[in-house]
C-alpha positions as CSV (number, residue, x, y, z in Angstrom):
1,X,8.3,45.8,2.9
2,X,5.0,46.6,4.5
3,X,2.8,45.6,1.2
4,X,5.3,41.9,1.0
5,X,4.1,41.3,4.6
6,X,1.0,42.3,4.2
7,X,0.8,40.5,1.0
8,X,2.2,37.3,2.4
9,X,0.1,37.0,5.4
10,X,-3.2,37.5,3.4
11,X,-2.1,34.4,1.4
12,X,-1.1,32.6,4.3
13,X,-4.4,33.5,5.6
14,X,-7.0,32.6,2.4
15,X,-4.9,29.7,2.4
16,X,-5.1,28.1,6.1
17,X,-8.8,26.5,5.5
18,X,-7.4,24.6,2.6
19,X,-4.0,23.3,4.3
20,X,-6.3,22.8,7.5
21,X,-8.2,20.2,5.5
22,X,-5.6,18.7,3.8
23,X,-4.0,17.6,6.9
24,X,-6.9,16.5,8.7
25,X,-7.9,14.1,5.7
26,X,-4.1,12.9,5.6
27,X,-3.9,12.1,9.5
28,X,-7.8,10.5,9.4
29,X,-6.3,8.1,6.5
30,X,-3.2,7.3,8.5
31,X,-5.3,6.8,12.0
32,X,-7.4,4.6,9.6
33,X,-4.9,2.2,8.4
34,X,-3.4,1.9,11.9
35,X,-7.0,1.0,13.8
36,X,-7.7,-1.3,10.8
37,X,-4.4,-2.8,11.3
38,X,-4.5,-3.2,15.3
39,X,-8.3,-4.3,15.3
40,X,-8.6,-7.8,14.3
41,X,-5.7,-8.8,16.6
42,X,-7.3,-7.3,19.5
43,X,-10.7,-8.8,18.1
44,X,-9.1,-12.0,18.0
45,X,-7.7,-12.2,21.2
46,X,-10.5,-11.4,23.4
47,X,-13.4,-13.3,21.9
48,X,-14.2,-16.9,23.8
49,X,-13.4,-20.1,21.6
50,X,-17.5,-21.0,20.6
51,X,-19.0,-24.4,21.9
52,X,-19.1,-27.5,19.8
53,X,-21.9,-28.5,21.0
54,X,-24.5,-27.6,23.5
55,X,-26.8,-29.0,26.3
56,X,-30.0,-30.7,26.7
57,X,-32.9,-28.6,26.4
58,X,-34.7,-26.4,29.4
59,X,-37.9,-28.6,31.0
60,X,-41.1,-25.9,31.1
61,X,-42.3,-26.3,34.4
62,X,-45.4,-28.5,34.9
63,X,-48.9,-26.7,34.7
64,X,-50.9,-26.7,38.0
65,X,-54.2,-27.1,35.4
């Protein structure tokens, strides 16, 4: 009983790095999708409507030469 537990958690250890990084690469996918999903909207609505056209051009002041 003492060799299956032993046994067991040395598997469970050599193991941990690989399910570790499994994980992290599903939930970094998922988090992906969801920002890329949420983004543009957001983008969308806070971004000013752009001019149609703009105004006369700045005078340089006048040269005391």
């Amino acid at each position: 009983m003492s060799a299956t537990i032993a046994v067991g958690s040395l598997m469970l250890y050599t193991r941990i790095p690989s399910l570790t990084k499994y994980y992290m690469s599903e939930l970094k996918l998922e988090l992906t999708k969801m920002v890329t999903d949420v983004v543009p909207g957001q983008i969308d609505d806070v971004m000013p409507e752009l001019p149609s056209a703009t105004g006369p051009a700045i005078e340089l002041p006048a040269s005391p030469f």
